[in-house]
LUMPA-832836 format. One line per 3 residues: number of its first residue (from 1); their letters; for each residue x, y, z of C-alpha. Coordinates in Angstrom, 1 decimal. Layout:
N
NUM> a> X,Y,Z; ...
END
This chain:
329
1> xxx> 0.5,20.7,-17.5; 4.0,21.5,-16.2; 2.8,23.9,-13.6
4> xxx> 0.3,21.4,-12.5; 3.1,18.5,-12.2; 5.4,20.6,-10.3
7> xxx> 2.9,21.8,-7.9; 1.7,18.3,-7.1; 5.8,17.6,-6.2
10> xxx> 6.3,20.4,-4.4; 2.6,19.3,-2.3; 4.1,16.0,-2.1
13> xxx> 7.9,17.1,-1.0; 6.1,18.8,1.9; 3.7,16.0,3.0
16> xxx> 6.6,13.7,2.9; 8.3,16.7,4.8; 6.1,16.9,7.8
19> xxx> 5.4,12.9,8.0; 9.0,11.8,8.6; 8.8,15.2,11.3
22> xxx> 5.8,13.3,12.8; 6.7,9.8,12.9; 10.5,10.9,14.4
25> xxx> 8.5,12.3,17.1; 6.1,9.6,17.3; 8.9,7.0,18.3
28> xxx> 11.8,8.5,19.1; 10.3,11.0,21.8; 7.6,9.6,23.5
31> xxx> 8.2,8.3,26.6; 10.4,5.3,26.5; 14.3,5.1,26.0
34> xxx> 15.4,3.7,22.3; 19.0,3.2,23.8; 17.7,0.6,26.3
37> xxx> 15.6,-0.6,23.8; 18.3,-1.2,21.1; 20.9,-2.1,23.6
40> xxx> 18.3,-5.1,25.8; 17.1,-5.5,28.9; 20.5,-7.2,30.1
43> xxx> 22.5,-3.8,29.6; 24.1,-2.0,32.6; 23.8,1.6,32.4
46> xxx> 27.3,1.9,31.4; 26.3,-0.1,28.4; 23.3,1.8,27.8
49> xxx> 24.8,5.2,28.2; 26.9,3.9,24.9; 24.6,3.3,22.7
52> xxx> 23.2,5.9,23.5; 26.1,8.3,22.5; 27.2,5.9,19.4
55> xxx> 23.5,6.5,18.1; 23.4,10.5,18.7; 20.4,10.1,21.5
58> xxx> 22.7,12.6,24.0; 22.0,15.6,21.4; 19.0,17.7,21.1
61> xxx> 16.0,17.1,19.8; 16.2,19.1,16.3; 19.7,17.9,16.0
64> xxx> 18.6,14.5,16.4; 16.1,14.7,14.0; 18.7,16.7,11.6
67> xxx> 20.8,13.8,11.2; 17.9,11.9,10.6; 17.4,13.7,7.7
70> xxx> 20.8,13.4,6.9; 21.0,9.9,6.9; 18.0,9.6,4.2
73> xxx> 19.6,12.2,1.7; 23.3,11.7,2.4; 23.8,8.7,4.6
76> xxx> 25.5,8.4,8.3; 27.5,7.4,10.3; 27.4,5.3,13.2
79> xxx> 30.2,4.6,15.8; 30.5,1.1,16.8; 32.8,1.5,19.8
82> xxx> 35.5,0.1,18.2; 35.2,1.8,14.4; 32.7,3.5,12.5
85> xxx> 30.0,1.8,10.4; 28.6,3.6,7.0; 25.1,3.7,6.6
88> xxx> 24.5,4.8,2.6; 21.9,6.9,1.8; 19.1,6.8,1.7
91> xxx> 19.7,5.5,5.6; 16.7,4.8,7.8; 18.8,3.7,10.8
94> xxx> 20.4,0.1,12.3; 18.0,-2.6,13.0; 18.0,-3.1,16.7
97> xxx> 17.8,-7.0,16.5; 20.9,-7.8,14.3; 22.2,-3.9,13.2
100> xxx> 21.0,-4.6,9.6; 20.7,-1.4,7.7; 16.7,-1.0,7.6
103> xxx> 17.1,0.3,4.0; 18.6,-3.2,3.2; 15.9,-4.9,5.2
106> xxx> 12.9,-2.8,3.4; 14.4,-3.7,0.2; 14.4,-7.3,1.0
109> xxx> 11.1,-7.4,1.7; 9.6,-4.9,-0.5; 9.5,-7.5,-3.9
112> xxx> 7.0,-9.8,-1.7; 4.7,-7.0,-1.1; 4.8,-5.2,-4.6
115> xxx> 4.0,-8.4,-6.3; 0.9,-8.9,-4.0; 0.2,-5.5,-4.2
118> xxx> 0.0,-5.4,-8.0; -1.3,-8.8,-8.6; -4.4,-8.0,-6.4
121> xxx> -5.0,-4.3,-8.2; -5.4,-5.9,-11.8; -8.4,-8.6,-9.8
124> xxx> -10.1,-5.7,-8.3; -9.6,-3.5,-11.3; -10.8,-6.1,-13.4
127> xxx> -13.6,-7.7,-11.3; -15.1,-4.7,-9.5; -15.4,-2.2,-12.9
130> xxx> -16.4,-5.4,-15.1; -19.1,-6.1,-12.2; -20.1,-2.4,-11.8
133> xxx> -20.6,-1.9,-15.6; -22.6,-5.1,-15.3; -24.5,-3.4,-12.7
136> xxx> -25.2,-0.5,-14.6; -26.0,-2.5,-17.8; -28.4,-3.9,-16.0
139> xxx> -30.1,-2.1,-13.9; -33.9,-3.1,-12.9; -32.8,-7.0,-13.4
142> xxx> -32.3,-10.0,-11.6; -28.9,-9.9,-12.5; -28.1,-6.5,-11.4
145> xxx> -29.5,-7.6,-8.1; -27.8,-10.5,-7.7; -24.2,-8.3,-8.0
148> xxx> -25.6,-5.7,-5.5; -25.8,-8.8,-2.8; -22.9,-10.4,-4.0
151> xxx> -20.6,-7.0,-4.1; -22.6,-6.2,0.4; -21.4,-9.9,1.1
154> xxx> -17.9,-8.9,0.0; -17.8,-5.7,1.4; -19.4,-6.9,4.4
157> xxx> -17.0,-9.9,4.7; -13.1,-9.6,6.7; -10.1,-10.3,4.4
160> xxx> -8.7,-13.5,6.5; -11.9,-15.1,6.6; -12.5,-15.1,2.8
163> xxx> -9.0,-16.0,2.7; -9.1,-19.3,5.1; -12.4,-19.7,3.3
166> xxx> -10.3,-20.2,-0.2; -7.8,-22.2,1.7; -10.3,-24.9,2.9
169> xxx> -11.9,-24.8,-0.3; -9.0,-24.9,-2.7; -6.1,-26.7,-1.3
172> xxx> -8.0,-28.5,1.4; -11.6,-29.7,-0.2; -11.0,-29.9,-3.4
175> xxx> -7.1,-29.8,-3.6; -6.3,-28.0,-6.6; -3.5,-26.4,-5.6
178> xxx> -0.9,-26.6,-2.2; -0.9,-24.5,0.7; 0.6,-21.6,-0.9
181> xxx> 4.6,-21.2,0.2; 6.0,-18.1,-1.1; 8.8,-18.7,-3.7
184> xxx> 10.4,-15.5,-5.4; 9.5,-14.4,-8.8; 13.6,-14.8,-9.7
187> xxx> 13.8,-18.2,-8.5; 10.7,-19.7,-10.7; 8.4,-18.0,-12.0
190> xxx> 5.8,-20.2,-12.6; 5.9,-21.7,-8.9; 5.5,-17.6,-8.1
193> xxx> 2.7,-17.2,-9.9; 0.8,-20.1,-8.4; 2.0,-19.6,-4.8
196> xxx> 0.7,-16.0,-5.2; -2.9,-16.8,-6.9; -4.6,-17.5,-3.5
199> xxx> -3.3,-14.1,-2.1; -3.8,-12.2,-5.3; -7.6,-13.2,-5.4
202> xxx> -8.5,-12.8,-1.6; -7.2,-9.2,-1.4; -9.0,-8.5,-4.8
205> xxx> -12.0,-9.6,-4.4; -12.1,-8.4,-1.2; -11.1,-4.9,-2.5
208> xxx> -13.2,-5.5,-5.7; -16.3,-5.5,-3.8; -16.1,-1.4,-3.2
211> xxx> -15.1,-0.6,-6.9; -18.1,-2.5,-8.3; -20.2,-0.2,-6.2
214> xxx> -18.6,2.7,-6.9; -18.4,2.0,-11.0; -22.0,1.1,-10.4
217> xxx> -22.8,4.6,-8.8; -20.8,6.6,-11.0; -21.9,4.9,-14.1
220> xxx> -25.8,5.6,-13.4; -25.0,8.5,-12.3; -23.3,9.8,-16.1
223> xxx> -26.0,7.8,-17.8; -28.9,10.4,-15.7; -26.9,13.2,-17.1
226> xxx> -28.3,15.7,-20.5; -25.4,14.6,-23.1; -26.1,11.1,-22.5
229> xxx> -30.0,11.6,-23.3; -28.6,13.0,-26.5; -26.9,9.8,-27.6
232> xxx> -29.8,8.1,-27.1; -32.1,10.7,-29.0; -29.3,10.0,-31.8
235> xxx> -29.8,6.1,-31.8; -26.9,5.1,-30.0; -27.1,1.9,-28.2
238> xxx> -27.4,1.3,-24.7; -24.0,-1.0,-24.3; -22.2,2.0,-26.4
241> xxx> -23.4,4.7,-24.4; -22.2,2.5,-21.6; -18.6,1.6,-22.1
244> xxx> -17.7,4.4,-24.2; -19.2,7.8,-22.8; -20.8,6.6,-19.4
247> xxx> -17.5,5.3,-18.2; -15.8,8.2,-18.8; -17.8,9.6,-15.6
250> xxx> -16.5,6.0,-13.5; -13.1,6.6,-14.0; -12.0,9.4,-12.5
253> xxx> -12.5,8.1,-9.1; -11.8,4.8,-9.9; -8.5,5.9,-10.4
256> xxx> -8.0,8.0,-7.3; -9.3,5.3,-5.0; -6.8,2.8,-6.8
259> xxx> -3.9,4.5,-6.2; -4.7,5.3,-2.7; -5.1,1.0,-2.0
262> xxx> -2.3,0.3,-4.1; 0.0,2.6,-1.9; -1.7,1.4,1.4
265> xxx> -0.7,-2.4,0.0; 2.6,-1.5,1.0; 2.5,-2.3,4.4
268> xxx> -0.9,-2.3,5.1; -1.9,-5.8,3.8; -0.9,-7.5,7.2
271> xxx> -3.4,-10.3,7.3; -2.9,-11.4,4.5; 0.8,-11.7,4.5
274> xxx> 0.3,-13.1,7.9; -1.8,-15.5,6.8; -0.3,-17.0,3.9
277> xxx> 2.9,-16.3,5.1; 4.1,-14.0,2.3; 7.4,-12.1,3.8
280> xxx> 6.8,-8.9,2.9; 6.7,-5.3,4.8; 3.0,-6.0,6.6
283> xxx> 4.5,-9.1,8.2; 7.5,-7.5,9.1; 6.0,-4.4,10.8
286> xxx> 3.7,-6.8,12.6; 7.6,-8.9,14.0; 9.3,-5.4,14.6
289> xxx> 6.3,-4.1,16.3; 6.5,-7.4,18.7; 10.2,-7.0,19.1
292> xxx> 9.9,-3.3,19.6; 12.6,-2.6,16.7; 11.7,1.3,16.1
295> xxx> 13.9,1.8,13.2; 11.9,-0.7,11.3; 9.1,0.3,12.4
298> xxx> 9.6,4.2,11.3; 11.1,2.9,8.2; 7.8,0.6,7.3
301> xxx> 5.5,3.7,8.1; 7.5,6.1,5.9; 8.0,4.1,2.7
304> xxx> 4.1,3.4,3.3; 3.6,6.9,3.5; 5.9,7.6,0.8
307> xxx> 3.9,5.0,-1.3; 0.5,6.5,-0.8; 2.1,9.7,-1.9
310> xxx> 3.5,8.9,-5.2; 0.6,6.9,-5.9; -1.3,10.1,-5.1
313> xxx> 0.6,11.9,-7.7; 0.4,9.3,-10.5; -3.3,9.4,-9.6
316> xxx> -3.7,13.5,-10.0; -1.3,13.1,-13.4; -3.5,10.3,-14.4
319> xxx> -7.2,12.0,-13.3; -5.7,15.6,-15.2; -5.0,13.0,-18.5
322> xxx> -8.7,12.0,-18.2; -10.4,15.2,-17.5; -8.1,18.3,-19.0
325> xxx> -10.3,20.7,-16.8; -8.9,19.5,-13.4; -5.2,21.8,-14.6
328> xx> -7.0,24.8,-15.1; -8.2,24.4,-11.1
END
């Protein structure tokens, strides 16, 4: 099991290796100059040309993307003109709207997305296995078939409209609850965890939708197999043979597929942050995008990629857990 854990790091070192080599390049070297971009369209070129030494742009490439590096394992510094400002590690570059440290930005916005990251996995953990083991329980019957259409519809329909469609229903229509206004989970809890219910079920039913059909699949799938005729031959009852040695077939890719959402959550659920107006990273690549701020940008897309990652790893450590044969592969 150690060998196995420190070869999925190393992998995962090396992914996170080349994807901060490819998003550098991506926005820092394609055509277009960051200096004029972080200085404003007002800017002389003597103006430009300093930014463009106090942020290192006049070296070479590697060296540029050196110091990149730098600034995420030991921090930088940046010349101001006048002094030199301290970016601590791990640094991901100035803001070009209002020199904020992106780190500091990322951080203030990362609580917003967690929560709605996390709050929406346990709905679509919850809903889309129960539902699939439903499904499988079931099979032949009206109720199974009434899941299948209700788990296409879902898959079928886009996040924002099942969202507004909860909005009109809920707070509008029926008016059980305000428009949701995001309050953080330090300030009051309770006004959190109502504020977020609306967000938390759109994104996890509309993500529940695909894990009902893949516990559905996986379950019958277990249950076709000898060992489970067996159990049956022995007397076992259908709901046992079910939920404790058909499921063990569903969960291996439940588990991979829910860490590779979860880590996608951060700072890829943009329309739903947008449309409840949750400020966290989705909504704030979607303002630095608009304001053409690349060191937000590139520091969004690598803590998403460095979310996917580690979620990827906790998902092998957790799959090896389930199945021991997977470490002697």
């Amino acid at each position: 099991m150690t060998r196995y854990i420190l070869k999925r790091l190393a992998g995962a070192a090396l992914v996170l290796l080349v994807l901060s080599a490819l998003v550098y390049g991506l926005f820092y070297l394609v055509p277009g100059d960051p200096a004029r971009l972080a200085c404003g369209e007002r800017c002389n070129p003597q103006q430009v040309a300093q930014v463009r030494e106090q942020l290192g742009l006049n070296d070479g490439v590697l060296v540029q993307y050196l110091h990149f590096l730098q600034g995420i394992v030991a921090g930088r510094d940046y010349s101001t003109g006048t002094g030199v400002l301290h970016c601590d590690a791990p640094c991901l570059g100035l803001s070009y709207q209002n020199d904020q440290q992106v780190t500091q930005v990322l951080l203030e916005r990362l609580p917003a997305t967690a929560s709605l990251a996390l709050g929406a996995m346990v709905i679509w953990l919850v809903v889309g296995v129960g539902t699939g083991l439903l499904s499988a329980l079931r099979r032949g019957g009206l109720t199974e078939r009434t899941l299948t259409v209700l788990t296409l519809a879902g898959t079928g329909t886009p996040v924002f409209i099942l969202g507004l469609l909860l909005l009109m229903a809920v707070c509008a229509y029926l008016q059980w609850l305000p428009f949701p206004t995001y309050v953080p989970l330090g300030e009051d809890p309770e006004q959190w965890a109502w504020n977020m219910l609306l967000p938390w079920l759109t994104l996890g039913f509309f993500e529940s939708a695909k894990y009902a059909r893949m516990t559905r699949s996986a379950t019958l799938e277990t249950l076709a197999e000898d060992h489970i005729r067996t159990f049956r031959a022995y007397g076992v009852g259908e709901r046992a043979v079910v939920t404790r040695h058909a499921l063990r077939g569903a969960v291996p890719p439940v588990i991979a597929l829910s860490a590779l959402d979860l880590g996608t959550m951060f700072g890829g659920a943009v329309l739903t942050e947008s449309l409840f107006g949750i400020p966290g990273l989705g909504k704030t690549l979607i303002d630095s995008v608009r304001h053409i701020d690349l060191p937000v940008v590139v520091g969004v897309v690598l803590l998403m990629g460095l979310a996917v990652v580690v979620a990827n790893v906790v998902a092998d450590l957790l799959y090896a857990v389930a199945d021991r044969r997977v470490v002697l592969t």
